[in-house]
C-alpha positions in Angstrom: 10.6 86.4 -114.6 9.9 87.3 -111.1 8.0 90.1 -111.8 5.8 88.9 -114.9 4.6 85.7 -112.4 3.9 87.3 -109.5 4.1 90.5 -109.4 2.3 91.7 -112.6 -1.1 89.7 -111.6 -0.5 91.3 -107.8 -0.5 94.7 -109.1 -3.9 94.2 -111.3 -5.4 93.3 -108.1 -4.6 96.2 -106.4 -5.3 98.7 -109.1 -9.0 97.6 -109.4 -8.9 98.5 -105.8 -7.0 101.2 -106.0 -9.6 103.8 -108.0 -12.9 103.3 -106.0 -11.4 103.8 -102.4 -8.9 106.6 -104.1 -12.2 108.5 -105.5 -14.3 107.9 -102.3 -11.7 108.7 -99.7 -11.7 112.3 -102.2 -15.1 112.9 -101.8 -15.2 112.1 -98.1 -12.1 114.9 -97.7 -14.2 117.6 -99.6 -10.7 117.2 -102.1 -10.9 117.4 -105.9 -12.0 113.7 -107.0 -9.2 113.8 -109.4 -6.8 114.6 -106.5 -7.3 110.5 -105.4 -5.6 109.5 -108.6 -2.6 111.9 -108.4 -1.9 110.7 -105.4 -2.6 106.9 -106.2 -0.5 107.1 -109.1 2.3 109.2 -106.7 1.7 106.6 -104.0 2.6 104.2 -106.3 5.1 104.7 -108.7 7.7 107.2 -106.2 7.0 105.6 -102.7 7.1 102.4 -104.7 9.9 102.7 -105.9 12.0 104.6 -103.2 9.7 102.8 -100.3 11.8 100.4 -97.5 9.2 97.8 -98.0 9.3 95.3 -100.9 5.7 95.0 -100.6 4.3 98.0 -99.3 1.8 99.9 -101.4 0.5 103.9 -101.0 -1.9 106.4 -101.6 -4.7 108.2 -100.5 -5.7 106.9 -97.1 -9.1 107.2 -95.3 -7.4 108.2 -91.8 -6.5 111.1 -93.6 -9.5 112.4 -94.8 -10.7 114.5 -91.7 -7.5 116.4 -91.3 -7.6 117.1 -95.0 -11.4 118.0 -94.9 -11.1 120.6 -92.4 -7.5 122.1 -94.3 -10.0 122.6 -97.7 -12.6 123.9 -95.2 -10.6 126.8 -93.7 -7.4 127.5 -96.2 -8.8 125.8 -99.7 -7.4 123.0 -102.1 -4.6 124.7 -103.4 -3.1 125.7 -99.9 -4.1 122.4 -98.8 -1.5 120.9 -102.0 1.3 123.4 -100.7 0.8 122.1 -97.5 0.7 118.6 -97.8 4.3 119.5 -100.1 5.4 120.7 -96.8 4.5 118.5 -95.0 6.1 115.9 -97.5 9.7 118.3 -96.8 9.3 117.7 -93.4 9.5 113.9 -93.4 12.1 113.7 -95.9 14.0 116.0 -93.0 12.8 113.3 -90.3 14.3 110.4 -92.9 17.7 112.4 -93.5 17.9 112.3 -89.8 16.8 109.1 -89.0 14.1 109.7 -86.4 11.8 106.3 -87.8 12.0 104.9 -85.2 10.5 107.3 -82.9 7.5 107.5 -84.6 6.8 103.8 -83.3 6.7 105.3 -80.0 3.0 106.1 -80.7 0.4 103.7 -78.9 -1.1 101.3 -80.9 -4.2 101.9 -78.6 -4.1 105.5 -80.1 -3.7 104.5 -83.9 -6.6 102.2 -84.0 -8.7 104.3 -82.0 -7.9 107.5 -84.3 -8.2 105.3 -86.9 -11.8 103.7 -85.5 -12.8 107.3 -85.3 -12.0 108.4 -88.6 -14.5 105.6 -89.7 -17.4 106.8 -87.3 -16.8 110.1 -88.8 -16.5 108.9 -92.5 -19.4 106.8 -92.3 -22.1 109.1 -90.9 -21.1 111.8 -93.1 -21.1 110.4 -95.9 -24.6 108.2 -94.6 -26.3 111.4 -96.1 -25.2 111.9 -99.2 -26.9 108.1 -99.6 -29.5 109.0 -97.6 -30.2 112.2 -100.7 -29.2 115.1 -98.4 -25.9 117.0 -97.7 -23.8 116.2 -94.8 -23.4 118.7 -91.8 -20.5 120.4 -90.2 -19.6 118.3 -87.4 -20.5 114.5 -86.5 -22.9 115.7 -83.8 -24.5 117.3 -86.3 -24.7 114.1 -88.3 -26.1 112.4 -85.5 -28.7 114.4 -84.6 -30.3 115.3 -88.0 -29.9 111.7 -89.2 -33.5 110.7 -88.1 -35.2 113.7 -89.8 -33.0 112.3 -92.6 -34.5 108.8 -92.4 -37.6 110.2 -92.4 -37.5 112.7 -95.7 -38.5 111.0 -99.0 -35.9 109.1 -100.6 -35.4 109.2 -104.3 -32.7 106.6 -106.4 -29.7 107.7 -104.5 -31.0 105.7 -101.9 -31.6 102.7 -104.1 -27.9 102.8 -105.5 -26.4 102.9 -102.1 -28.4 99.7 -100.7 -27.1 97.8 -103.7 -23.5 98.8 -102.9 -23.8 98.1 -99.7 -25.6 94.3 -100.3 -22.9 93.4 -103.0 -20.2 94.1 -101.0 -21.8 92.3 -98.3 -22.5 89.4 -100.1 -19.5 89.3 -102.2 -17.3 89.5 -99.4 -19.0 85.7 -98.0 -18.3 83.8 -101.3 -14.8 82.0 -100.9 -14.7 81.4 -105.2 -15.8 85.4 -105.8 -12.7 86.8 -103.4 -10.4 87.0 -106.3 -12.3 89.9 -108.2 -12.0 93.3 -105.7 -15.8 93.8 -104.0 -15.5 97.1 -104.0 -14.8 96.9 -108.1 -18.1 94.5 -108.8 -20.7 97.0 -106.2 -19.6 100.5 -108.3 -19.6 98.0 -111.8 -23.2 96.8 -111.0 -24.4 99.8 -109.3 -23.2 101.6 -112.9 -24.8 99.2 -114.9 -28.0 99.3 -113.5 -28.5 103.0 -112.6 -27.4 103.3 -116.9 -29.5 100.8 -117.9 -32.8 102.2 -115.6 -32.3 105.5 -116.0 -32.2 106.5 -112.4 -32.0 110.2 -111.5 -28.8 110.2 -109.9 -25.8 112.6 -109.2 -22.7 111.1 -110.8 -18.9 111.3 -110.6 -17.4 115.1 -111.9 -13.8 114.8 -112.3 -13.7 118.4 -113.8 -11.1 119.0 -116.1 -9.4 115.3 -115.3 -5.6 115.2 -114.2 -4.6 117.8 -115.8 -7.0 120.8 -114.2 -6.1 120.6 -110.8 -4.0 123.6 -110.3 -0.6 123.8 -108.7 0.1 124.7 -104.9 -0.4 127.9 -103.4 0.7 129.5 -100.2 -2.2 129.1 -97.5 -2.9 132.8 -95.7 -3.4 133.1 -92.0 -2.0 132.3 -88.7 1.5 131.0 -89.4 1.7 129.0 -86.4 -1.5 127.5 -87.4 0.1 126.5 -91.0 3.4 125.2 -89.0 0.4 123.2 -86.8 -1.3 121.7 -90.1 2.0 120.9 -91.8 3.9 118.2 -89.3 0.1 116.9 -88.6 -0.3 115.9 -91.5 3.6 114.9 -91.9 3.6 112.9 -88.4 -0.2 111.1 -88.9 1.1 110.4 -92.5 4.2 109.0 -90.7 2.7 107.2 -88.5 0.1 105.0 -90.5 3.0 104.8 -93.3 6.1 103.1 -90.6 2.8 101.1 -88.7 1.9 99.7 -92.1 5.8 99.0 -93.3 5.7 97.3 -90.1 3.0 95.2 -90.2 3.8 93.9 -93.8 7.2 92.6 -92.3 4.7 90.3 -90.8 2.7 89.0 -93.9 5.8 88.3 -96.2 9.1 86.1 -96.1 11.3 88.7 -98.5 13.6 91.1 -97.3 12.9 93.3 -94.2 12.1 96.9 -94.0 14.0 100.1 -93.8 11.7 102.3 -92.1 14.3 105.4 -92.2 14.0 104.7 -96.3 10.3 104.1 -95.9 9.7 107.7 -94.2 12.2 109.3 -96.6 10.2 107.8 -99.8 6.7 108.8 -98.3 7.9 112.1 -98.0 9.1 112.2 -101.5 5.8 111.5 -102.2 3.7 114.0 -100.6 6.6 116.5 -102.1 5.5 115.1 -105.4 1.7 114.5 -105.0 1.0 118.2 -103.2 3.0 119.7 -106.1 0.8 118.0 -108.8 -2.3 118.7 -107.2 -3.2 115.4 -105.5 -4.0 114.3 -102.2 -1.6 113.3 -99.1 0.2 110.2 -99.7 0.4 107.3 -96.9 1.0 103.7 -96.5 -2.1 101.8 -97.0 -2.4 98.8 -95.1 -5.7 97.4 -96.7 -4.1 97.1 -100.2 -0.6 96.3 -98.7 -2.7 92.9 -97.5 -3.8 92.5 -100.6 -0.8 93.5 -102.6 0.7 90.2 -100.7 -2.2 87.8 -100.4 -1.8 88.2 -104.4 1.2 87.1 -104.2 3.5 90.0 -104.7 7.3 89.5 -104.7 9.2 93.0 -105.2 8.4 96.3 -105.2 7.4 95.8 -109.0 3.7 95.7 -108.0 3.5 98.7 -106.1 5.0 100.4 -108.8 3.0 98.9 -111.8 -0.4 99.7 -109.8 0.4 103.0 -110.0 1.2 103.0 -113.8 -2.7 100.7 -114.3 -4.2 103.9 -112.4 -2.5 106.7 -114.5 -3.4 104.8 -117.8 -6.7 103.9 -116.7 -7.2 107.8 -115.6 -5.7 108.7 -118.6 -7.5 106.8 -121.2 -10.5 105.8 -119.9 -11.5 108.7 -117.2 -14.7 108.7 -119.3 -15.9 105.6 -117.4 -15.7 107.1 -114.1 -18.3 110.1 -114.9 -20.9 107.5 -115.2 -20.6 106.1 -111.5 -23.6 107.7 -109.5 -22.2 109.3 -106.1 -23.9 107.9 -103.7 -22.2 104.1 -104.5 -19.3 106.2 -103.9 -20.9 107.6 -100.6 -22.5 104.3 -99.6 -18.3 102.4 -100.3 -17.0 104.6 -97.8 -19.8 104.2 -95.1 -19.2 100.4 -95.6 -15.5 101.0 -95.0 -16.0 103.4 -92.3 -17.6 100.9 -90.4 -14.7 98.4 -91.3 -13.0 101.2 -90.2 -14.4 100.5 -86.3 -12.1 96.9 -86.0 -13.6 95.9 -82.2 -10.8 93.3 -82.9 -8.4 95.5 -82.0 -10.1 96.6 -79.0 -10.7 93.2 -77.6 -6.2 92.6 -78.0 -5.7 95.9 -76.1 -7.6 94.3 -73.4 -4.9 92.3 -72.3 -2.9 95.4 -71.3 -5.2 97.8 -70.1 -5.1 99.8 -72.8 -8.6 100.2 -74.3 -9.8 103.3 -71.8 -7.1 104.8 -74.9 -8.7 103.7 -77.5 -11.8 104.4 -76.6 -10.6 108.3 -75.2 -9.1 108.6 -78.7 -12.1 107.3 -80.6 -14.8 110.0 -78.7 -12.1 112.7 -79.3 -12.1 112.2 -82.7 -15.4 111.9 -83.4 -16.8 114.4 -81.1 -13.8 117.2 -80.7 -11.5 117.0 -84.0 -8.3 114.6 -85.1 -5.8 116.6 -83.7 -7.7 117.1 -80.5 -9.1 113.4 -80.0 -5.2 112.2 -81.1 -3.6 114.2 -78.3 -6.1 113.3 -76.0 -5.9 109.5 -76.7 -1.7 110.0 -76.3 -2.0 112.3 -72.7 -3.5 109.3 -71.6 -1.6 106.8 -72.8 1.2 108.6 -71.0 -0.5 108.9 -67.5 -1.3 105.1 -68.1 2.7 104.7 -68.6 3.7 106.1 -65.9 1.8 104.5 -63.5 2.8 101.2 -64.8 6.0 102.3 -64.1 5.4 103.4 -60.9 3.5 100.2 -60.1 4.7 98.2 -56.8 3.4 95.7 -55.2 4.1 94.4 -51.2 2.9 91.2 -50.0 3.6 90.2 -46.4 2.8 86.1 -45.1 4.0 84.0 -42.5 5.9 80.9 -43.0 6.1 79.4 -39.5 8.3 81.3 -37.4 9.8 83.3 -40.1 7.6 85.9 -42.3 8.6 86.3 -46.0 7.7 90.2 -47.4 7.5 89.6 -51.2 8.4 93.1 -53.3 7.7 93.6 -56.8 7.5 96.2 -59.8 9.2 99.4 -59.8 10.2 101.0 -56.1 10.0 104.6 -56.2 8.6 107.4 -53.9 5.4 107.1 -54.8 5.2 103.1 -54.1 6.8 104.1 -50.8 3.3 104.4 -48.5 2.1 101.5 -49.7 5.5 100.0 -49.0 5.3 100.9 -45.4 2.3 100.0 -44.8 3.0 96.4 -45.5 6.2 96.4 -43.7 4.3 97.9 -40.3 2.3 94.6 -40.5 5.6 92.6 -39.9 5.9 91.9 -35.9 9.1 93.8 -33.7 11.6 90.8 -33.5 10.6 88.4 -36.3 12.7 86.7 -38.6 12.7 88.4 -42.2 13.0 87.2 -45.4 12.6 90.2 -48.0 12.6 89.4 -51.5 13.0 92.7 -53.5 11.9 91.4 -56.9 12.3 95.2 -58.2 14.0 96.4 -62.0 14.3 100.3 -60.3 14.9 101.6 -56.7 15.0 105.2 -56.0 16.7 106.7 -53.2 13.2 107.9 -51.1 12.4 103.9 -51.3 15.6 102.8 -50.4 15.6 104.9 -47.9 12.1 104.0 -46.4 13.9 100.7 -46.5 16.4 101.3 -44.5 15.1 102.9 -42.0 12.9 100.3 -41.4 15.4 97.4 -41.9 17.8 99.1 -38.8 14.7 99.9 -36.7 13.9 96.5 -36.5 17.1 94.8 -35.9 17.6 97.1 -33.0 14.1 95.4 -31.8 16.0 92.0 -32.3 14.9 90.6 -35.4 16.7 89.5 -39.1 16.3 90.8 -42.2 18.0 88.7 -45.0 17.4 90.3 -48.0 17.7 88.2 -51.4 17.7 90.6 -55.0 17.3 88.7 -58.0 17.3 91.8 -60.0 20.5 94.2 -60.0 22.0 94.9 -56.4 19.8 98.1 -56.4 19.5 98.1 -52.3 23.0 96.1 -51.3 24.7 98.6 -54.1 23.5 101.7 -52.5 23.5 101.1 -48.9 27.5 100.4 -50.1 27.7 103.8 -51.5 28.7 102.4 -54.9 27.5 103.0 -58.5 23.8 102.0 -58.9 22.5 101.5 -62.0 19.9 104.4 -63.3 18.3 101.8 -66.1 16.3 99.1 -65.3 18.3 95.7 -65.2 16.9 91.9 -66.6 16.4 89.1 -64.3 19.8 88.1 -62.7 19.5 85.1 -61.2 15.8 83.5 -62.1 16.3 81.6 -65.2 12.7 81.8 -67.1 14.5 81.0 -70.3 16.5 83.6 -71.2 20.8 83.3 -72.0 23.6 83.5 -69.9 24.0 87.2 -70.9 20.7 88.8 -69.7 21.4 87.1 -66.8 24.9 88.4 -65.9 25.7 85.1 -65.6 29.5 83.8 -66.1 28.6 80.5 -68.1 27.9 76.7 -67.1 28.7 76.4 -63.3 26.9 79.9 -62.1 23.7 78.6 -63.8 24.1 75.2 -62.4 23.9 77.5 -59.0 20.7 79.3 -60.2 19.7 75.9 -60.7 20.4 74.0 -57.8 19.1 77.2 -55.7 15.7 78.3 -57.2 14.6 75.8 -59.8 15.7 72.5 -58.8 13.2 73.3 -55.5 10.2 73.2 -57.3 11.2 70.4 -60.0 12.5 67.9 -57.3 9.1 66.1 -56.4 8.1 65.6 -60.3 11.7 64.6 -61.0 11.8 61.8 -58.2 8.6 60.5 -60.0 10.3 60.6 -63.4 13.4 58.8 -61.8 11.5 55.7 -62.3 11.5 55.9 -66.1 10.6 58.4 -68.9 7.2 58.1 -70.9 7.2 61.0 -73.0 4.2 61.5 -75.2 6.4 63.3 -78.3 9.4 62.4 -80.4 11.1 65.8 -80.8 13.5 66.2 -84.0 15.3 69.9 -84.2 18.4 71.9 -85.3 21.4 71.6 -82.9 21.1 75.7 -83.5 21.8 77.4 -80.3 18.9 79.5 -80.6 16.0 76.8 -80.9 14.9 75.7 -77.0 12.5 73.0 -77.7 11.0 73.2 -73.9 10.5 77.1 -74.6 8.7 76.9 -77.6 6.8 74.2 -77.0 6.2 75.3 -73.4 6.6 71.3 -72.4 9.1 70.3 -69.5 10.7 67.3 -68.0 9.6 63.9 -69.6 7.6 65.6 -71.7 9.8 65.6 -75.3 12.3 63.2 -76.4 14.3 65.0 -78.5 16.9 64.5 -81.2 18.7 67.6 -82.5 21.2 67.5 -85.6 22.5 70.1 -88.0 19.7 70.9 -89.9 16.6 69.2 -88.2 17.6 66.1 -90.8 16.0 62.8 -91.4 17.7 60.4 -93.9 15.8 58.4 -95.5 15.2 55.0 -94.4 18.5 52.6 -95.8 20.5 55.8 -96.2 23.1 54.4 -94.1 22.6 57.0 -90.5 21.8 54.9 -87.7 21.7 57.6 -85.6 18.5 59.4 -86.4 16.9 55.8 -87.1 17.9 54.1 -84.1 16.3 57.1 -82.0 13.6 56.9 -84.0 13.1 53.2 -83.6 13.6 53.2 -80.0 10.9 56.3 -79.5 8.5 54.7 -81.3 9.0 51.1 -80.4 10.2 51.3 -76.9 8.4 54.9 -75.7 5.5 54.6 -77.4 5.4 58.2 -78.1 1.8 58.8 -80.2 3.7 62.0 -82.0 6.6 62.9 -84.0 7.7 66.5 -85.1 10.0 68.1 -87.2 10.9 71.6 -86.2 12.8 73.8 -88.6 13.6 77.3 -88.1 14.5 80.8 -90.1 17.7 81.9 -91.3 19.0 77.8 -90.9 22.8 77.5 -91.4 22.7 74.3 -92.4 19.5 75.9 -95.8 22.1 78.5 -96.4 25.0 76.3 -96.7 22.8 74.5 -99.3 22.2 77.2 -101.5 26.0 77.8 -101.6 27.8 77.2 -104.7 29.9 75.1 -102.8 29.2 72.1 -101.4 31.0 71.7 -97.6 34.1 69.8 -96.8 34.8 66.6 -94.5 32.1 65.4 -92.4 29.6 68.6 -92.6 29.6 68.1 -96.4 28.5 64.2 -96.1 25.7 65.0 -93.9 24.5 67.6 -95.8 24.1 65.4 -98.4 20.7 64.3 -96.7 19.4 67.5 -97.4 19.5 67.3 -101.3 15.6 66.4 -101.9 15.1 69.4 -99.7 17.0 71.4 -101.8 15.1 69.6 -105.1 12.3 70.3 -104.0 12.9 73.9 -103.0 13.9 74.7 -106.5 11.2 72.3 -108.2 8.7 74.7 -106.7 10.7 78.4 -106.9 13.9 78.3 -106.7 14.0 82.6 -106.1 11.9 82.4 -103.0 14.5 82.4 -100.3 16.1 81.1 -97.4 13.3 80.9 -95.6 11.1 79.6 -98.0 13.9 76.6 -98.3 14.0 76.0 -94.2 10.1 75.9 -94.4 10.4 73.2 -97.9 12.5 70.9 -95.9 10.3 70.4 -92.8 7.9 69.6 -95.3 10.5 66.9 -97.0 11.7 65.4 -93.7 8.2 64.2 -92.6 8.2 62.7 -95.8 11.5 61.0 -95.3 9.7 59.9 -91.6 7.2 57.9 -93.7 9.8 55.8 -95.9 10.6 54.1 -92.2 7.8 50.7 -92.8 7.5 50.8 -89.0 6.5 54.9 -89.2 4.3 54.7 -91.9 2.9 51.5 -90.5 1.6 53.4 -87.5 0.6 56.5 -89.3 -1.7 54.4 -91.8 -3.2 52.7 -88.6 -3.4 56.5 -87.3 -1.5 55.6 -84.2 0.7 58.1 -84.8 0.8 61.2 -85.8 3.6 63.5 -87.9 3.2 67.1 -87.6 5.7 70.1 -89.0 7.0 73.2 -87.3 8.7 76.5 -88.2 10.1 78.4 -85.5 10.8 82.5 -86.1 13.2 83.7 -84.2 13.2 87.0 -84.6 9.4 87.3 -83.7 9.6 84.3 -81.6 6.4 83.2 -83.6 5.7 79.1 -84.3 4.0 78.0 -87.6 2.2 74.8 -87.8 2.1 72.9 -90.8 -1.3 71.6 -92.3 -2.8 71.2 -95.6 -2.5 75.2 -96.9 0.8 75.3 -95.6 2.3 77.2 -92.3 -0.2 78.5 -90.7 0.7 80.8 -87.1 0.2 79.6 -84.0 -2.2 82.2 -82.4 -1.8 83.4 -79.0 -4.7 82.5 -77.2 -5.5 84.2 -73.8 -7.6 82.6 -70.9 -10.4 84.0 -69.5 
């Protein structure tokens, strides 16, 4: 049932996206245009169906394309299929052996700037062929005969890739229109009119269809070259594939993915696809997106696209010889410059990261993939390590005493600037060294000692405080330090007892009463007067929801009430609890908000969907959850847990409004009820409005 409401409809959507990019990302490679549908139908039907992600959809990807164009260039297509089948070994070896996870080891900086650079290079070569001429050998060589280009006369080719281009630019702006592919309606119209007004136009050849392609055959040359092509192909295929399964975690509430089964599948694939003739096979992120904004539920869709390709290949591969190449040529410049996502640079920003991206990018457009790839990742390593290496040494005087302030990572090469600071402290003065450090080597520590003896023989203290692991008191001691960088011991900022190495209540009572009650002591003798807070707070009693964390609020800010379950009864259903807290925060406090936080994977939800029902005095309040639960399977009852928590923050700010003195103030709009759902394992908050959850983005200053 499942599958024939959701996932059916999904896997339409995807299909009609599915052939235009598949045939353009084939021409773009110099590939066999047949070779996109093996390889979409491949993508489909075996990564589908032996894929870790539920919703994750394959095929031919553009970020591919160069590789494979310069593999047809120097060995031909039918070395290129055996070594894409290679290649597809390779990861099924890197599956058996679980190595997944190292492939996320790659910068993001270097995938989107590969990635940006791959468009750039798709979409000036491919600029010519809708310009009426033939691209050149390198992108330099796109660039510079472009304006003779421009210049030359221009026949229908040109006129068939300006209307592509407009409709999908247009099509793309109409909210209503979204629901039919853009891509599909530019190559339909484009069709339509170059048939109907006989323009002179080159059109699509798929040769001798599926079936013509030709098996593998053994590339000949440089074996370490063929060892070269094979794992780049397997490892960028890998890449893009586990960064896609990952990113579709994000954009669904099903089950998570196995990225070990993920790599395994896609390497099934590329056995499969390369064997058949077709193109590599990768995770696509584009119709991934769309295989879930569709509404996709299983791995049904995936699968089903890939069966709409092969019939539609099959049957009607007639239809395709009548689309003029240069729509084709002017879709992939269009995506090519999609391609170029300055999004992506502007969030890589934030962490100093976009001198990769852009590295990467120039490689790749002016040097080659392979080149512009490792480039972009020798960076990002230098970059690494000198974050790692970073310290910083701030030195001020607080009276008599003077306070030296040490953070980041204390190795030999922090050590001159180290000293440096430290010569500015005067012979005899009071010290106060705060090594706020996660690594100490043994050429810093010793630097620091050195200097610590020196000058208490000139008479001054050095009282040195670690709120890290004991990295200098450990080895001036001669015992065990350490080689891994430790978690804040003593400083709270929000994190449990256990990353803290902290024995339970009373030690972080200590932490408390020594570094945070400081700072909170003059805003808590203002607050001792009385409490005005703004918000009435209603949460789980789970462990793992910290209202003041997620809200980023502190003292007198929330007045909270926390029960199993985040639960409002409804007014008259007998819990005076809940009301009377209620009552008093709106009556007496005045608060001019009240929120319902629920959370994933809620104990209380799961109990609910139990067979069961709970004993004793858990059962009876549970009972308050019933509508939730009504309502959850009202609207569909196979959605999930999570799907269940979110329903019932939705049902408890409707149980808020049966109170007449709550719905009193929200008619007068006095007071306002708002929803949230808490992630905790991406520590991401939704807010609720009138689509539904919608994240909370994370918005940095300037």
């Amino acid at each position: 049932m499942t599958t024939l409401r959701h996932d059916v409809p999904a896997s339409l959507v995807v299909f009609l996206i599915a052939v235009p990019l598949s045939l353009g990302v084939a021409i773009a490679s110099g590939a066999p245009l047949a070779a996109g549908l093996v390889a979409a139908v491949v993508g489909g039907i075996v990564a589908g169906a032996l894929g870790g992600s539920a919703v994750g959809v394959s095929g031919p990807t553009a970020g591919l394309s160069l590789i494979v164009a310069e593999l047809v260039h120097t060995y031909g297509w039918r070395a290129t299929c055996m070594i894409t089948l290679l290649a597809g070994l390779a990861q099924l070896l890197f599956g058996v052996f679980r190595v997944a996870r190292a492939a996320l080891a790659v910068s993001p900086a270097v995938v989107h700037g590969m990635v940006a650079g791959v468009g750039v290079v798709i979409a000036l070569s491919q600029l010519h062929i809708v310009l009426g001429g033939t691209p050149q050998r390198s992108t330099l060589d796109n660039l510079l005969e472009l304006p003779a280009q421009l210049a030359r006369g221009h026949g229908d080719a040109v006129l068939a890739g300006v209307v592509t281009i407009a409709v999908l630019l247009v099509w793309g702006r109409i909210p209503k229109l979204r629901a039919v592919p853009a891509p599909l309606v530019a190559l339909l119209t484009v069709t339509g009119l170059s048939t109907a007004l006989a323009w002179d136009v080159t059109r699509v050849d798929l040769g001798g269809g599926l079936g013509d392609l030709g098996g593998p055959a053994w590339p000949t040359g440089d074996w370490h070259a063929i060892v070269t092509a094979v794992l780049l192909v397997a490892l960028l295929s890998a890449v893009e594939s586990l960064l896609t399964c990952v990113a579709s975690d994000r954009m669904h509430d099903g089950p998570r993915a196995s990225l070990d089964r993920e790599l395994a599948a896609q390497g099934a694939a590329n056995v499969v696809s390369g064997a058949l003739g077709g193109f590599p096979v990768a995770g696509v992120v584009v119709r991934t997106m769309t295989n879930v904004q569709a509404g996709a539920r299983s791995r049904w869709s995936a699968i089903l696209h890939g069966v709409w390709v092969l019939l539609f290949a099959v049957g009607f591969g007639w239809a395709l010889t009548l689309i003029p190449l240069a729509a084709l040529a002017a879709l992939l410049v269009f995506t090519g410059v999609q391609m170029v996502n300055l999004g992506h640079a502007r969030n890589l920003r934030g962490h100093g990261e976009v001198p990769v991206y852009v590295v990467t990018m120039a490689g790749v457009v002016l040097i080659g993939l392979a080149e512009g790839v490792l480039l972009g990742l020798g960076l990002a390593a230098l970059l690494a390590l000198r974050r790692l290496a970073w310290v910083s040494a701030e030195v001020r005087q607080l009276g008599e005493r003077w306070r030296v302030l040490v953070t980041g990572s204390l190795t030999f090469i922090g050590v001159p600037r180290l000293a440096e600071a430290l010569r500015t402290v005067p012979p005899g003065a009071p010290v106060e060294l705060d090594l706020h450090v996660d690594f100490m080597d043994h050429a810093a520590f010793d630097a620091l000692h050195v200097w610590r003896l020196d000058h208490e023989k000139s008479g001054g203290t050095v009282d040195i405080d670690e709120p890290h692991d004991d990295w200098y008191a450990a080895t001036a001691q001669g015992t065990r330090v350490f080689p891994a960088k430790s978690p804040p011991r003593h400083e709270h900022h929000g994190l449990p007892w256990a990353y803290r190495r902290a024995k339970g209540l009373v030690e972080g009572a200590r932490d408390f009463q020594r570094r945070t009650a400081p700072h909170l002591r003059p805003l808590l003798h203002r607050l001792a007067r009385g409490q005005r807070p703004s918000h009435l707070f209603i949460t789980c009693a789970d462990s793992r929801v910290v209202p003041n964390l997620i809200t980023a609020s502190g003292p007198g800010d929330l007045f909270t009430v926390r029960n199993i379950g985040n639960l409002v009864p409804r007014h008259g259903a007998g819990d005076d609890s809940v009301a009377a807290a209620i009552e008093y925060a709106v009556k007496v406090l005045g608060v001019r908000s009240i929120t319902v936080c629920g959370h994933s994977r809620c104990g209380a939800m799961a109990a609910m969907l139990e067979p069961v029902e709970q004993p004793g005095s858990l059962g009876g309040w549970l009972q308050h959850a019933r509508p939730s639960l009504g309502r959850y399977e009202a609207e569909d009852p196979e959605a999930g847990l999570d799907r269940l928590c979110r329903v019932n923050v939705i049902q408890q700010l409707d149980n808020l409004r049966t109170y007449p003195l709550v719905e009193g103030l929200v008619m007068a709009g006095k007071l306002e009820l708002t929803g949230l759902y808490f992630d905790i394992a991406t520590a991401g908050v939704d807010v609720l409005d009138e689509e539904g959850f919608t994240p909370v983005p994370a918005v940095r200053s300037a």
